[in-house]
Each structure stands twice: as structure tokens, then as C-alpha cells.
N, CA, C and O atoms as a GROMACS GRO file, in nm:
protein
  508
    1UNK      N    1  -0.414  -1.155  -1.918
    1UNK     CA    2  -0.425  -1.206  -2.052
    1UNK      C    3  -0.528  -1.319  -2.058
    1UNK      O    4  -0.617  -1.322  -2.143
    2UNK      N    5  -0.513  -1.404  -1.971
    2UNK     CA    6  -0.626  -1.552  -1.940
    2UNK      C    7  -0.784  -1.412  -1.981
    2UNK      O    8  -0.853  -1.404  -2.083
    3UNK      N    9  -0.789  -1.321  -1.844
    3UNK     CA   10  -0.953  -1.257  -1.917
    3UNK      C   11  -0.957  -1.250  -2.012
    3UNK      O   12  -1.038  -1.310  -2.082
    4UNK      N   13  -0.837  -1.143  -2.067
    4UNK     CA   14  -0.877  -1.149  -2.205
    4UNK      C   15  -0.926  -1.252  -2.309
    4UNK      O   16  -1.020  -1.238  -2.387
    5UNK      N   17  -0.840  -1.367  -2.294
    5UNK     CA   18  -0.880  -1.443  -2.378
    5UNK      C   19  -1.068  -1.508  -2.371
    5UNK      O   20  -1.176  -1.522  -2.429
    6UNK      N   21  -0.985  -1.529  -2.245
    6UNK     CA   22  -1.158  -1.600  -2.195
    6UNK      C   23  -1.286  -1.510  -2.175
    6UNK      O   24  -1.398  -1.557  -2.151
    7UNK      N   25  -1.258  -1.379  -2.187
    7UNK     CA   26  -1.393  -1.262  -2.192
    7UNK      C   27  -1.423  -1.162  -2.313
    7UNK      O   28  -1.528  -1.101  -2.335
    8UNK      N   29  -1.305  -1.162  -2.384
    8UNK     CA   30  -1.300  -1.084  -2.529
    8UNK      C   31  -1.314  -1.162  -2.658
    8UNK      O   32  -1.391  -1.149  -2.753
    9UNK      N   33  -1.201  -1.257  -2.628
    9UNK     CA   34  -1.182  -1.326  -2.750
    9UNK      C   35  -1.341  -1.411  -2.771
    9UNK      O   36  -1.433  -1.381  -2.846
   10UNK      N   37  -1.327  -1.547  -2.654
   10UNK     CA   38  -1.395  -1.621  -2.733
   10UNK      C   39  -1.544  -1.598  -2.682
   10UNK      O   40  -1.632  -1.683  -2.692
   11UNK      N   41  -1.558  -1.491  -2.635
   11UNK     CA   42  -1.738  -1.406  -2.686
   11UNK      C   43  -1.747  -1.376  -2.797
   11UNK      O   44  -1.858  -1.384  -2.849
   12UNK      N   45  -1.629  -1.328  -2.876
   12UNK     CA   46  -1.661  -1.229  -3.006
   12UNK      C   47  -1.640  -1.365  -3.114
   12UNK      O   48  -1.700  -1.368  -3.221
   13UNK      N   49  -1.557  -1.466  -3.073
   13UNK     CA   50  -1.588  -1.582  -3.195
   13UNK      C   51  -1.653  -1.671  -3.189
   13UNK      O   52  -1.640  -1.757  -3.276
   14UNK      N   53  -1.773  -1.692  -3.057
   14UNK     CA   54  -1.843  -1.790  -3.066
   14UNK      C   55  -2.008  -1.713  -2.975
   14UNK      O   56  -2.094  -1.775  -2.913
   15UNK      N   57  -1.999  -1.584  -2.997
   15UNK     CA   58  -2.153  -1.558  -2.911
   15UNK      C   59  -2.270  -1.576  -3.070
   15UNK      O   60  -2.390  -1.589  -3.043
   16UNK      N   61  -2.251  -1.576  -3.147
   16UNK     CA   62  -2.399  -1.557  -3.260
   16UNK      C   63  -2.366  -1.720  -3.279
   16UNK      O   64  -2.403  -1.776  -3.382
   17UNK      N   65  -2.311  -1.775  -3.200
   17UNK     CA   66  -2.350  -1.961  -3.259
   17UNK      C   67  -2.497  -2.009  -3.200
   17UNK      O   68  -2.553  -1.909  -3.154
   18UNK      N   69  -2.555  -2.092  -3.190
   18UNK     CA   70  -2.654  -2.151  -3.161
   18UNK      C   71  -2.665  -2.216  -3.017
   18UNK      O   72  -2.752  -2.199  -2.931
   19UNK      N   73  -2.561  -2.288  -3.015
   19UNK     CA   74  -2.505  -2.318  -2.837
   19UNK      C   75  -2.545  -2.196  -2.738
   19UNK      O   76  -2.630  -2.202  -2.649
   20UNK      N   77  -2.460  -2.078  -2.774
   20UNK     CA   78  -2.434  -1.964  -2.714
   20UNK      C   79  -2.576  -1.904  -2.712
   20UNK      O   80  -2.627  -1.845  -2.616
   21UNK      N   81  -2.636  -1.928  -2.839
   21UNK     CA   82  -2.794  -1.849  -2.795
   21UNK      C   83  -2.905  -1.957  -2.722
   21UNK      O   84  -3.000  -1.906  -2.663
   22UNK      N   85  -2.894  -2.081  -2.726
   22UNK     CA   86  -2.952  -2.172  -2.612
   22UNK      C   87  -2.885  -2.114  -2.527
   22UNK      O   88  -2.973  -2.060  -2.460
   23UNK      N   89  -2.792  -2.086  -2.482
   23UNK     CA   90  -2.720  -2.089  -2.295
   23UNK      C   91  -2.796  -1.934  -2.289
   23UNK      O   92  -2.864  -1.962  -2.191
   24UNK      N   93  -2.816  -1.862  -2.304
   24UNK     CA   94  -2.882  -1.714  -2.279
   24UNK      C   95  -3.014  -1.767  -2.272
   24UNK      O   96  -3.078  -1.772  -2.166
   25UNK      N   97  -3.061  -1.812  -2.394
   25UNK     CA   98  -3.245  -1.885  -2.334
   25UNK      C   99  -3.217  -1.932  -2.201
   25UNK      O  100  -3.248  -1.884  -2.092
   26UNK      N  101  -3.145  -2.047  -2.233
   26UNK     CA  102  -3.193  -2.150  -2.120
   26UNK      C  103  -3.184  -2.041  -1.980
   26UNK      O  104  -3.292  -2.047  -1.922
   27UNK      N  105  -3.118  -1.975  -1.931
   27UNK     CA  106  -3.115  -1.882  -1.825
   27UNK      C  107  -3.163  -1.810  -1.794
   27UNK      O  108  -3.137  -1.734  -1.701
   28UNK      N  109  -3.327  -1.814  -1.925
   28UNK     CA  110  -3.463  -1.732  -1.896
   28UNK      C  111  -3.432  -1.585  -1.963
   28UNK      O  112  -3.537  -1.520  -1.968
   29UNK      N  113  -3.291  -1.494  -2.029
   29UNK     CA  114  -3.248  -1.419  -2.056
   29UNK      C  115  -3.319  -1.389  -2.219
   29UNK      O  116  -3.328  -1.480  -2.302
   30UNK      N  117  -3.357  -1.270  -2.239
   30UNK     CA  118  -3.395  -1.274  -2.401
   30UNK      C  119  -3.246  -1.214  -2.466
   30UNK      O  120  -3.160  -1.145  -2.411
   31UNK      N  121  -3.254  -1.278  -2.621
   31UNK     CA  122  -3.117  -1.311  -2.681
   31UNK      C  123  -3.034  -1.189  -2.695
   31UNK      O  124  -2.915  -1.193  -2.726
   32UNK      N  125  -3.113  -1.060  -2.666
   32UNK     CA  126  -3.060  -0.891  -2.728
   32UNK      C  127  -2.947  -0.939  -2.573
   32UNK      O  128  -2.826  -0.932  -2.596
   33UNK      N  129  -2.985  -0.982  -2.431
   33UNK     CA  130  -2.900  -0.982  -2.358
   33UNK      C  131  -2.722  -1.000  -2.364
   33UNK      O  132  -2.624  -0.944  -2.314
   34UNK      N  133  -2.754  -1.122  -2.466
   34UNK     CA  134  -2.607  -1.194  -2.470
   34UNK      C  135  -2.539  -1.139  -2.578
   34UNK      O  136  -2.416  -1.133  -2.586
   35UNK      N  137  -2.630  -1.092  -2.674
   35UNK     CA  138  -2.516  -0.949  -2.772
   35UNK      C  139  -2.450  -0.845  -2.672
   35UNK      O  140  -2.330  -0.823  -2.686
   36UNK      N  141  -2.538  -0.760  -2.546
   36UNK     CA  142  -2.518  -0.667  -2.471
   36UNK      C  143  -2.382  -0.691  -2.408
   36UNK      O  144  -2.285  -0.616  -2.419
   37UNK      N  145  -2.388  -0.831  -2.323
   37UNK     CA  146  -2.312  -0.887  -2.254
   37UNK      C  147  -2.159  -0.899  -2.341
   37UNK      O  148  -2.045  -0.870  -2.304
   38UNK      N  149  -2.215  -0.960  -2.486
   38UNK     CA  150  -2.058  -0.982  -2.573
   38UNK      C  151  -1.960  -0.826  -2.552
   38UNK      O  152  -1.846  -0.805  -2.512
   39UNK      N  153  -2.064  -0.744  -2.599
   39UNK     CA  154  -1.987  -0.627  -2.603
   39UNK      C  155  -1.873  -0.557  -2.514
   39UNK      O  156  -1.753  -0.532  -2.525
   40UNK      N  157  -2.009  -0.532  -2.391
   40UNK     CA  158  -1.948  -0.508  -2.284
   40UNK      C  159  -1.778  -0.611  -2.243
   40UNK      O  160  -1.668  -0.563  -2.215
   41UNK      N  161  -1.815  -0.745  -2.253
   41UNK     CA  162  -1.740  -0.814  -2.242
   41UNK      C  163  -1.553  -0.804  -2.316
   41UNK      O  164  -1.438  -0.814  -2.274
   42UNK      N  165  -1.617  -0.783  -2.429
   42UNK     CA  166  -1.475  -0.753  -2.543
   42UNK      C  167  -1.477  -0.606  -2.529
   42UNK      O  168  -1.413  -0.581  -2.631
   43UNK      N  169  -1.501  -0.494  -2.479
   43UNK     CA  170  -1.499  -0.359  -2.403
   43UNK      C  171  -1.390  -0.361  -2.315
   43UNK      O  172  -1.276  -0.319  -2.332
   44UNK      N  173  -1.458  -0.436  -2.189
   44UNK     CA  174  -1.388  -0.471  -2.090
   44UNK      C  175  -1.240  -0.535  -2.093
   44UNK      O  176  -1.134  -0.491  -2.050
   45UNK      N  177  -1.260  -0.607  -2.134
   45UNK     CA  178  -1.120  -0.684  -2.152
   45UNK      C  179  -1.023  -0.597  -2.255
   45UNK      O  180  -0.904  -0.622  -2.240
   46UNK      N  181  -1.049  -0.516  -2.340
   46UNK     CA  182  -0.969  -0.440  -2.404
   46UNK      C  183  -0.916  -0.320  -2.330
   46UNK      O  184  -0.805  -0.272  -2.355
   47UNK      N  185  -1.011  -0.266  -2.222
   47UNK     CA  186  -0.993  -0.163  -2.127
   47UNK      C  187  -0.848  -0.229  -2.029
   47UNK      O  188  -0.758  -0.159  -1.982
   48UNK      N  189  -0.859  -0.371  -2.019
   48UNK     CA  190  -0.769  -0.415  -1.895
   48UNK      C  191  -0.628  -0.473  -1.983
   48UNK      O  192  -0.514  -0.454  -1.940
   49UNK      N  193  -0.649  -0.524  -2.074
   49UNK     CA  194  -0.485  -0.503  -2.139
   49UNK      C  195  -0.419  -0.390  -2.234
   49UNK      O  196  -0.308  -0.401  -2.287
   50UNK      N  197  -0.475  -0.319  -2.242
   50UNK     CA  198  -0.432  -0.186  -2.288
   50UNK      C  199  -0.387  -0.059  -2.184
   50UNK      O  200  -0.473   0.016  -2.136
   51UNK      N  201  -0.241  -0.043  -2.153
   51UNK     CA  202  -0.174   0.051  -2.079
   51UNK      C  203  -0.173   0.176  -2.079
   51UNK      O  204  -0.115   0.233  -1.987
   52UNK      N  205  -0.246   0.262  -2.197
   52UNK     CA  206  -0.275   0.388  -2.196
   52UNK      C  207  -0.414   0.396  -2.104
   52UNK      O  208  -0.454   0.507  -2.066
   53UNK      N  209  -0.451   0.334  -2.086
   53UNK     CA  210  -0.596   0.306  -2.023
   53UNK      C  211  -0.573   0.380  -1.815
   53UNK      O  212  -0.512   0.343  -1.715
   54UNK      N  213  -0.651   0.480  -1.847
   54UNK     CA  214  -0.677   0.554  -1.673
   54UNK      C  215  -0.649   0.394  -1.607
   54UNK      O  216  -0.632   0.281  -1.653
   55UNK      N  217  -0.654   0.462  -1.468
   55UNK     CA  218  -0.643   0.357  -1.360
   55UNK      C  219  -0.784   0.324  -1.338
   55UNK      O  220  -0.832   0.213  -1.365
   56UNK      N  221  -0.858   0.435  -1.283
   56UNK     CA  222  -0.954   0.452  -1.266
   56UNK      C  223  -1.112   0.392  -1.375
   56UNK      O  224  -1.224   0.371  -1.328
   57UNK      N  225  -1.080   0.381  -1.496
   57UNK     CA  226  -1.117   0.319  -1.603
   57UNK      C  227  -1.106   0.155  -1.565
   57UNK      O  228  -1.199   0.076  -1.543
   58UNK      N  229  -0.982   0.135  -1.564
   58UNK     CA  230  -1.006  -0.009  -1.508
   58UNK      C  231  -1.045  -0.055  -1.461
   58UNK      O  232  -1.109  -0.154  -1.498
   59UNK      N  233  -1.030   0.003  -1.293
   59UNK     CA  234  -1.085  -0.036  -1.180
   59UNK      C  235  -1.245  -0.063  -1.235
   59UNK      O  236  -1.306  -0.164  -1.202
   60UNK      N  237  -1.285   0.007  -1.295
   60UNK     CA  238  -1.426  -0.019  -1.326
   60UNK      C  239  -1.460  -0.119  -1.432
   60UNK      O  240  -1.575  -0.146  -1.465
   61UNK      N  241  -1.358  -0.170  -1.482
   61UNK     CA  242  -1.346  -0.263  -1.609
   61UNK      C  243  -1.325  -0.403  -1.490
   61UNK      O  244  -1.371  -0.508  -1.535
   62UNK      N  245  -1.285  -0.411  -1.400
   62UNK     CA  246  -1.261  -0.529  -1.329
   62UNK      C  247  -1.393  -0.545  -1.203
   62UNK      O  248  -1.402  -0.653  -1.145
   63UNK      N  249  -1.468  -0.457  -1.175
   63UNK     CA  250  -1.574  -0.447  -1.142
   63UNK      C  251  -1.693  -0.483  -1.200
   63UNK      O  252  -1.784  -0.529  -1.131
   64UNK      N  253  -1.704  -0.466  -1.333
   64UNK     CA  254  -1.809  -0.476  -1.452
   64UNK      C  255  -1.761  -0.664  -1.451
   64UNK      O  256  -1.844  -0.750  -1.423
   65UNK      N  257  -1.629  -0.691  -1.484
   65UNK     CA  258  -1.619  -0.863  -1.484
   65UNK      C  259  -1.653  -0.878  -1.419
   65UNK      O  260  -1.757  -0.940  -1.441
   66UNK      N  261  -1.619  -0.844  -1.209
   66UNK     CA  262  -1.695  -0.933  -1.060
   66UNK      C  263  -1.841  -0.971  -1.108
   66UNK      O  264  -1.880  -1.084  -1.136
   67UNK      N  265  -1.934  -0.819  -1.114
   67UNK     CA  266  -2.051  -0.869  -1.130
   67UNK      C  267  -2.064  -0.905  -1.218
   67UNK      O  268  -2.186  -0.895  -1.217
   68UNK      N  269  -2.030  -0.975  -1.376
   68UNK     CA  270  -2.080  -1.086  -1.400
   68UNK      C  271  -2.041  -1.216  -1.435
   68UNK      O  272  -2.099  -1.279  -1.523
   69UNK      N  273  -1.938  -1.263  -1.365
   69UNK     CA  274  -1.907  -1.358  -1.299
   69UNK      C  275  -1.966  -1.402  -1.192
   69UNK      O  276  -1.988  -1.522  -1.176
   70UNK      N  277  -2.009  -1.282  -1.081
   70UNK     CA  278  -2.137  -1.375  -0.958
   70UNK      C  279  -2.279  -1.428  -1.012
   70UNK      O  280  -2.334  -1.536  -0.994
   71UNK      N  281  -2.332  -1.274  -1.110
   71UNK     CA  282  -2.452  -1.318  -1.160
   71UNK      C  283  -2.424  -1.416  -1.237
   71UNK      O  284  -2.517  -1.497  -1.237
   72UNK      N  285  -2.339  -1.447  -1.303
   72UNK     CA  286  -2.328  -1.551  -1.436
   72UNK      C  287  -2.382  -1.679  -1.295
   72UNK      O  288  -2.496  -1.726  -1.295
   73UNK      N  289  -2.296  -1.709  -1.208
   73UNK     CA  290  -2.293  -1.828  -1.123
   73UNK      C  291  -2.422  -1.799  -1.056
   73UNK      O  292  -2.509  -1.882  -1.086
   74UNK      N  293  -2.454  -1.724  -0.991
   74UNK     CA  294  -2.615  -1.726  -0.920
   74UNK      C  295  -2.720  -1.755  -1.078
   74UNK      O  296  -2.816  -1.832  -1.066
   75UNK      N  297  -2.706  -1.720  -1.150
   75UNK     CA  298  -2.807  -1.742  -1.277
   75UNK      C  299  -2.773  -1.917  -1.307
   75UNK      O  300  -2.868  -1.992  -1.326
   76UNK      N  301  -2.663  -1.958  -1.309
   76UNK     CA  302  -2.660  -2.131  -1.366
   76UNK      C  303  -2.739  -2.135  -1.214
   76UNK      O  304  -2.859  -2.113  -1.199
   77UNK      N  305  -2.663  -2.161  -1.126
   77UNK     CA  306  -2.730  -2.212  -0.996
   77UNK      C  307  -2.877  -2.228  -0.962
   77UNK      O  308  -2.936  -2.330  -0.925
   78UNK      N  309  -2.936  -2.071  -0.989
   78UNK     CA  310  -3.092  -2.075  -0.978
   78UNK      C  311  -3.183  -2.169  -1.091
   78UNK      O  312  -3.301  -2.201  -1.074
   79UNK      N  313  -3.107  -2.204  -1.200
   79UNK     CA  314  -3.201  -2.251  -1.329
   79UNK      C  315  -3.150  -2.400  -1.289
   79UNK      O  316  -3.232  -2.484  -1.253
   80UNK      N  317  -2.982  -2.434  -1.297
   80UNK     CA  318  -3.003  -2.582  -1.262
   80UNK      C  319  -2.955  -2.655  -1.157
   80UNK      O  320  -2.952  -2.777  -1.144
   81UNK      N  321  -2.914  -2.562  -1.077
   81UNK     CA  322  -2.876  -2.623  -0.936
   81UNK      C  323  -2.709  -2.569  -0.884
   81UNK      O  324  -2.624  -2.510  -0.949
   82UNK      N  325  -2.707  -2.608  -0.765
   82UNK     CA  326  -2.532  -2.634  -0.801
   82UNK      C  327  -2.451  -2.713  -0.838
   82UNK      O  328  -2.432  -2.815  -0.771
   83UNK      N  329  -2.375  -2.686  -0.964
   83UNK     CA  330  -2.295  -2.796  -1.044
   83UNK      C  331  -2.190  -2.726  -1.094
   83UNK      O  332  -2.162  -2.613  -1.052
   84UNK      N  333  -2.109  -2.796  -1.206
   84UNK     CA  334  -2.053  -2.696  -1.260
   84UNK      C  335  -2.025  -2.602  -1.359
   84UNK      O  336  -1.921  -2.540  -1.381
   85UNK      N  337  -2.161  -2.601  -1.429
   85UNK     CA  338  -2.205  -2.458  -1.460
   85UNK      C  339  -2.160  -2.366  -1.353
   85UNK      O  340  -2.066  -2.294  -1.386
   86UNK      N  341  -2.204  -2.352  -1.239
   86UNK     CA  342  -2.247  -2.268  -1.120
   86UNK      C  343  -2.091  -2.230  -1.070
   86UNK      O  344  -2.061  -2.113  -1.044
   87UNK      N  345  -1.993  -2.344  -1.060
   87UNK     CA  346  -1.851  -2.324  -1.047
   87UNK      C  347  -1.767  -2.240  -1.105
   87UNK      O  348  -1.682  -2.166  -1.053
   88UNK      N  349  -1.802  -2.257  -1.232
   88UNK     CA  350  -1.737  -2.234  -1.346
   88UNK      C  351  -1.649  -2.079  -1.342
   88UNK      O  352  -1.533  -2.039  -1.349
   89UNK      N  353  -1.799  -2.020  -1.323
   89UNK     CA  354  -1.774  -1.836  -1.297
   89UNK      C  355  -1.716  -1.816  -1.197
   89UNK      O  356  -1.643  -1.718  -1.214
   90UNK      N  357  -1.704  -1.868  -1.070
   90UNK     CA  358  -1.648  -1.846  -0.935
   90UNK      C  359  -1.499  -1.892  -1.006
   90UNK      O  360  -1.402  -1.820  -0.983
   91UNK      N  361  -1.489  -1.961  -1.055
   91UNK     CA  362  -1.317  -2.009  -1.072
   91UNK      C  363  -1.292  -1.892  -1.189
   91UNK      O  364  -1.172  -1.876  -1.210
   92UNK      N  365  -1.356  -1.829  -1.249
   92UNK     CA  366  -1.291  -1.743  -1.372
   92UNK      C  367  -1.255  -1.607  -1.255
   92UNK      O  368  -1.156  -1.534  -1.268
   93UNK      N  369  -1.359  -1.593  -1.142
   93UNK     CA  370  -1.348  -1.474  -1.046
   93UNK      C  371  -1.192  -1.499  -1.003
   93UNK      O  372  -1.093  -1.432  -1.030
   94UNK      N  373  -1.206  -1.623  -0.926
   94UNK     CA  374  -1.098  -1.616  -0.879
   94UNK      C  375  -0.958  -1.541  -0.957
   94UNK      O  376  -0.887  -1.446  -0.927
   95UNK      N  377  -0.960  -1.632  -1.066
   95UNK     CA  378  -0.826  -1.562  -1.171
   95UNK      C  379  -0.830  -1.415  -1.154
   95UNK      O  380  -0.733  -1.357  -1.105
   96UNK      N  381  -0.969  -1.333  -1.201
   96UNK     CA  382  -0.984  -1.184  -1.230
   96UNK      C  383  -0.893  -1.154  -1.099
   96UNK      O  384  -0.777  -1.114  -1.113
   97UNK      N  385  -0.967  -1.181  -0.939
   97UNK     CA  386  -0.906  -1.149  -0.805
   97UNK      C  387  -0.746  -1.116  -0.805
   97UNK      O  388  -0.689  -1.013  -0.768
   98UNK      N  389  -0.677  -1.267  -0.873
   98UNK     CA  390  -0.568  -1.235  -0.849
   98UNK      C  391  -0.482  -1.188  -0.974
   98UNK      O  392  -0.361  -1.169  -0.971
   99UNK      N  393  -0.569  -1.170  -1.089
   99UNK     CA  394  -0.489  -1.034  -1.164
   99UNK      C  395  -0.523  -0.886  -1.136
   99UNK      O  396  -0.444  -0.799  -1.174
  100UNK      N  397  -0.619  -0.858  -1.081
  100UNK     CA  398  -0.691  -0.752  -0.969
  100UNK      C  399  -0.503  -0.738  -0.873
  100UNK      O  400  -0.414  -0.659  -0.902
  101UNK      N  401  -0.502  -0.811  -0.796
  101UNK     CA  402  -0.376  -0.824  -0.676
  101UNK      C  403  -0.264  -0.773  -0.746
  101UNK      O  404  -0.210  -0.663  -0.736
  102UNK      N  405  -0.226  -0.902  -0.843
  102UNK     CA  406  -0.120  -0.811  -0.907
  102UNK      C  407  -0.073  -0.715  -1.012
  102UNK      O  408   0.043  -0.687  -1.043
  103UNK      N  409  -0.220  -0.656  -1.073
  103UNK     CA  410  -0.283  -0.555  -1.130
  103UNK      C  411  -0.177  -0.436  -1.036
  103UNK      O  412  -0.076  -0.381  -1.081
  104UNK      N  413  -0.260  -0.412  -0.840
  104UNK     CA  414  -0.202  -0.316  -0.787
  104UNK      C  415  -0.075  -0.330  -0.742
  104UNK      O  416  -0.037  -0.254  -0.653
  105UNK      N  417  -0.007  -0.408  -0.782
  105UNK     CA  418   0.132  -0.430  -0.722
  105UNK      C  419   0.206  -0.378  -0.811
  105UNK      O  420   0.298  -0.299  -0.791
  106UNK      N  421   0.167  -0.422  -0.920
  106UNK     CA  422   0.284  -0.364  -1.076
  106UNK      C  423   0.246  -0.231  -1.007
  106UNK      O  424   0.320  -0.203  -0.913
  107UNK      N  425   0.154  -0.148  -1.030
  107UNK     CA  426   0.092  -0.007  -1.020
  107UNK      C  427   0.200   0.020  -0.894
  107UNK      O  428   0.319   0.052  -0.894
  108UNK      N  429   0.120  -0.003  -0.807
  108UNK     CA  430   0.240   0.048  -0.668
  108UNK      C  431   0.373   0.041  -0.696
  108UNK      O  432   0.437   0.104  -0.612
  109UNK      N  433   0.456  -0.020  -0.797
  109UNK     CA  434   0.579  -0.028  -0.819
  109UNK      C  435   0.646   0.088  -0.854
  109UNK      O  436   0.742   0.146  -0.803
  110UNK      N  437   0.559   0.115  -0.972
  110UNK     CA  438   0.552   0.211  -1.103
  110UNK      C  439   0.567   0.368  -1.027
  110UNK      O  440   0.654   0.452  -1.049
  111UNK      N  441   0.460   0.374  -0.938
  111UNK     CA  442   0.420   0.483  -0.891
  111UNK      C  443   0.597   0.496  -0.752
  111UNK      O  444   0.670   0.590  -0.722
  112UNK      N  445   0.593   0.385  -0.720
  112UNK     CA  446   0.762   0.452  -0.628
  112UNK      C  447   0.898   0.392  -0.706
  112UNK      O  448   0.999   0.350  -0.649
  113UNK      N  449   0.873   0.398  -0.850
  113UNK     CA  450   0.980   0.425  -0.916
  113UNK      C  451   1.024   0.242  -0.961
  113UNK      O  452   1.025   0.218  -1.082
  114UNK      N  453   1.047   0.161  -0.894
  114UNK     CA  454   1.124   0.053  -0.841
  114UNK      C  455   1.085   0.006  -1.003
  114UNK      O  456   1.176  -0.054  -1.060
  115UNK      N  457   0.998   0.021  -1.059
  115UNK     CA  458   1.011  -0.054  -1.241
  115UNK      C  459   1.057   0.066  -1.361
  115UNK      O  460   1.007   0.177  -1.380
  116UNK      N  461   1.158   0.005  -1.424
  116UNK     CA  462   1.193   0.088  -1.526
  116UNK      C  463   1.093   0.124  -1.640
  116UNK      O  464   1.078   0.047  -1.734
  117UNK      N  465   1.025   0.242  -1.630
  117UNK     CA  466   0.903   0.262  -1.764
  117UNK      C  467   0.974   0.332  -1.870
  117UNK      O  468   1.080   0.382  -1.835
  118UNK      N  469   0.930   0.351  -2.029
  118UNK     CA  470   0.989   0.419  -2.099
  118UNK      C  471   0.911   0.577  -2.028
  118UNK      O  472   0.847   0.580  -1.923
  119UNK      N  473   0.934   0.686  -2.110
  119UNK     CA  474   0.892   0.766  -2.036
  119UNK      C  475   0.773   0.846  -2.113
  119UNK      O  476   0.735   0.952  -2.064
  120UNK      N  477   0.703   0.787  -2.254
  120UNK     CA  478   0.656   0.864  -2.307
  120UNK      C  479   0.487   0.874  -2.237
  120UNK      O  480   0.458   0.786  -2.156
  121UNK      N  481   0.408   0.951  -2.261
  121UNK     CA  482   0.331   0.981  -2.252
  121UNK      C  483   0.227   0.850  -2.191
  121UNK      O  484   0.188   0.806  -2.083
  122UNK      N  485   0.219   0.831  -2.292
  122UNK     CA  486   0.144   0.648  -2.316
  122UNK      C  487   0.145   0.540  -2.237
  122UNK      O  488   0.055   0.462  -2.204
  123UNK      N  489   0.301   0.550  -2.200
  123UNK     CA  490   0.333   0.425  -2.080
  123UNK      C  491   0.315   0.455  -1.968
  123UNK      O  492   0.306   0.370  -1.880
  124UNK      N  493   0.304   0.623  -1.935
  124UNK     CA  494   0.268   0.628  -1.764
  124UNK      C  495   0.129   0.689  -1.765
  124UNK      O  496   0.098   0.720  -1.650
  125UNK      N  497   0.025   0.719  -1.862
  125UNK     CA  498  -0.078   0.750  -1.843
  125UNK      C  499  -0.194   0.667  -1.792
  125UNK      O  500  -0.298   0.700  -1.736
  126UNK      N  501  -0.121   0.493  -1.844
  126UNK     CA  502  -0.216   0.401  -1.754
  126UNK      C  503  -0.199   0.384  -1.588
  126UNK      O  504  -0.262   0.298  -1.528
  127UNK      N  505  -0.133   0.450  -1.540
  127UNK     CA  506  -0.094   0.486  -1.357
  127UNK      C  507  -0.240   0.570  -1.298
  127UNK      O  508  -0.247   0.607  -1.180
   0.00000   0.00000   0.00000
């Protein structure tokens, strides 16, 4: 839920501000980038809290966040050093990592029974 908030939500209510289109300049990026990025972004994060959603779909929805969370941090780093800009993304990774962890644990549960699911269609198609 933290991605979500922090990769869906507040891209889609604060990427066309002015701040948000300096931070894409300043990173040498032209501005069509950080629309691309919003999308993908509120894509992604809708792919990972939504339970009808393949497994396999995900997995690639939490892959699409790694890389850009490293590039986000190698891009502050290269333009202004290491600080914490450059931190910033490594600590949002981290979170993804360990909803990644217990992402496959619920899953492994599911799959040898040990969590009670309803049984329709919907609730075990995200397995």
C-alpha cells in the first residue's frame, strides 16, 4: 500500500506541477519523460494492489519499480552528488524488497492452502 501511495497516488496529483517538471529538467530528462514515467508509475502500482492481477504480471510490475528506483538514485547521484536525493530511491527500494518478500509468502500460503480464500474466480486468479 506505502507503493501505492508513494508511486500512483502522488505522481498522478502532483507530476504536471512546476517543481515536478524542474526535477525531470534538472536530471537532463526532456519533460514527455516524466508524463511516461507518471503513467507507467500509476500502471504499476495498480497492477500490485489489485488481486485479480496474474502473478506473473506482477512480478513484472515490481521489476518495472527496481529499475526505477536504481535509475531514479544513479540519475540524482550523477547530476548532484551523493546526498539525499540519491538515498531517497534506495530507501523507497528497500520497502518495494520487503513487500516483494512478503508479496511471496502470502502467495506460498495461498497456494498450500494454510489461508482461508473466498473461492470465486477473482480471489484465486491473482496466484
Amino acid at each position: 500500500m506505502i507503493i501505492f501511495l508513494l508511486e500512483g497516488v502522488m505522481p498522478a496529483l502532483t507530476s504536471q506541477t512546476e517543481l515536478a517538471k524542474e526535477g525531470i529538467r534538472h536530471l537532463g530528462y526532456p519533460e514527455f519523460f516524466g508524463n511516461a514515467l507518471v503513467v507507467f508509475k500509476i500502471a504499476g502500482s495498480i497492477l500490485l494492489i489489485l488481486p485479480i492481477i496474474p502473478a506473473r504480471v506482477k512480478e513484472w510490475a515490481y521489476a518495472g519499480f527496481a529499475f526505477d528506483f536504481i535509475f531514479a538514485a544513479i540519475s540524482h547521484w550523477a547530476v548532484e552528488g551523493f546526498n539525499g536525493q540519491a538515498l531517497f530511491p534506495m530507501l523507497v527500494l528497500l520497502i518495494l524488497m520487503i513487500s516483494y518478500s512478503c508479496y511471496h509468502k502470502i502467495r506460498k500460503q495461498k497456494l498450500q492452502g494454510n489461508i482461508n480464500l473466498r473461492t470465486n474466480d477473482y480471489a484465486l486468479s491473482g496466484i
